[in-house]
N, C-alpha and C positions, 0 to 999 in steps of 0.2 A: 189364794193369798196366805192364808194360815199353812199351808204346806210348805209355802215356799218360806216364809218368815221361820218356821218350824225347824227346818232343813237349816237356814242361814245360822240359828239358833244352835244349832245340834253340830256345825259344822266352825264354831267361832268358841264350842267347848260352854256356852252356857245350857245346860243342861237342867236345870232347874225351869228356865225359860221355855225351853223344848219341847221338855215334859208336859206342861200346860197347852202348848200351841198342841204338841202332836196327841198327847192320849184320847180325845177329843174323834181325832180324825182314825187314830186306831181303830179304836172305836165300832166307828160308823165303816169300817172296813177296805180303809185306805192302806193298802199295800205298803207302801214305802214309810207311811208314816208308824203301822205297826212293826217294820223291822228296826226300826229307830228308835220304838219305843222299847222293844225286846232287845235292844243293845242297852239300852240305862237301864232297864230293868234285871238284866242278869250281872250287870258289873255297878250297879248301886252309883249309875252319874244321874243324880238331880232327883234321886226318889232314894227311897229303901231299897236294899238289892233284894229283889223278888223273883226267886225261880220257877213259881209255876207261871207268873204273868211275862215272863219272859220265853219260856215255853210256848206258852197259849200264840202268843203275837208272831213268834218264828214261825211258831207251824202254818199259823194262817196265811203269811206273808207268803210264805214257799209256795203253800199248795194252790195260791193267789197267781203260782211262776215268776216272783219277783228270784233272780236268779241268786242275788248275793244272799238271801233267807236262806232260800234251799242247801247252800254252803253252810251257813251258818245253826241251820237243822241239824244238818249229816256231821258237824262236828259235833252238837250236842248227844246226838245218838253215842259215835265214836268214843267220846272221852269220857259218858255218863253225866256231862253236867244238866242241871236242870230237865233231865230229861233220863229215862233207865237206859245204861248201855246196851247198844244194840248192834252191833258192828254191821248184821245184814240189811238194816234200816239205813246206816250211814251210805253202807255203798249205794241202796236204789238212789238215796238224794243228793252223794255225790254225780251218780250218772247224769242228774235231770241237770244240774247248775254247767255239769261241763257238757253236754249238749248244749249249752247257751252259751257258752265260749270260754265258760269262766277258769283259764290256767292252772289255780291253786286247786281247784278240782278234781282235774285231770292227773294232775300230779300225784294227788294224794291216793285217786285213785290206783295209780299207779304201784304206789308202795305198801298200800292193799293186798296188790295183786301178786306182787314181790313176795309179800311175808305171809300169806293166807291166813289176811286177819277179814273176817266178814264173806269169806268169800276162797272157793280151793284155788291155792298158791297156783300159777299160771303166770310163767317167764313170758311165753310169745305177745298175753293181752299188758301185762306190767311194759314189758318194751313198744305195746303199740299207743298205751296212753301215757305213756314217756314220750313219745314223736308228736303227738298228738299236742302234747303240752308245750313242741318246740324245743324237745334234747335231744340233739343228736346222739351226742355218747351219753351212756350210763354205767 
């Protein structure tokens, strides 16, 4: 009940509200409600913006295989926020989200693989999680 009130919460932009119903269930190591929590936390909706609690809650959520975390991990590694840049960290947690189907994954991986950021530059794998992602051309 508090998950889902949480979520309705977090999805209606009361964020204040959220934070209450979900930190709770963070917490006690409810997946969905720690990536929720790790989005107000790194962008300061409904609490203080706090990087290391937004950190902490992503990485659990991910390594929990909530897919959209593991995205949202692999970006923190990528761009250094809340998290030290790591570009070869990005890619393993790109890989894990887009084996769960997740498109912006694949893609991203893709232009990874294109620019040999994280990982040696490789046309054949960049064009195969390009298809992968659902582009024909690139």
């Amino acid at each position: 009940m508090a998950l889902s009130s949480g979520i309705a919460a977090f999805e209606a932009k009361h964020f204040v509200q959220a934070a209450e119903l979900l930190e709770p269930l963070a917490e006690a190591g409810e997946a969905e409600a720690q990536y929720r929590v790790a989005i107000m936390a790194q962008n300061g909706l409904g609490m203080v913006e706090n990087p290391l609690v937004a950190y902490k809650y992503m990485k659990a959520a991910a390594e929990a295989g909530h897919a959209l975390a593991q995205h949202g991990l692999a970006f923190m590694y990528l761009e250094g926020e809340c998290a030290e840049k790591n570009p070869r960290k990005a890619v393993e947690w790109f890989e894990k989200a887009a084996e769960q189907g997740l498109q912006g994954s694949m893609t991203t991986l893709a232009m990874m693989y294109q620019e040999g950021n994280g990982v040696e530059a490789d046309a054949e794998k960049a064009k195969e999680w390009f298809r992968k992602a659902g582009f024909d051309e690139f």
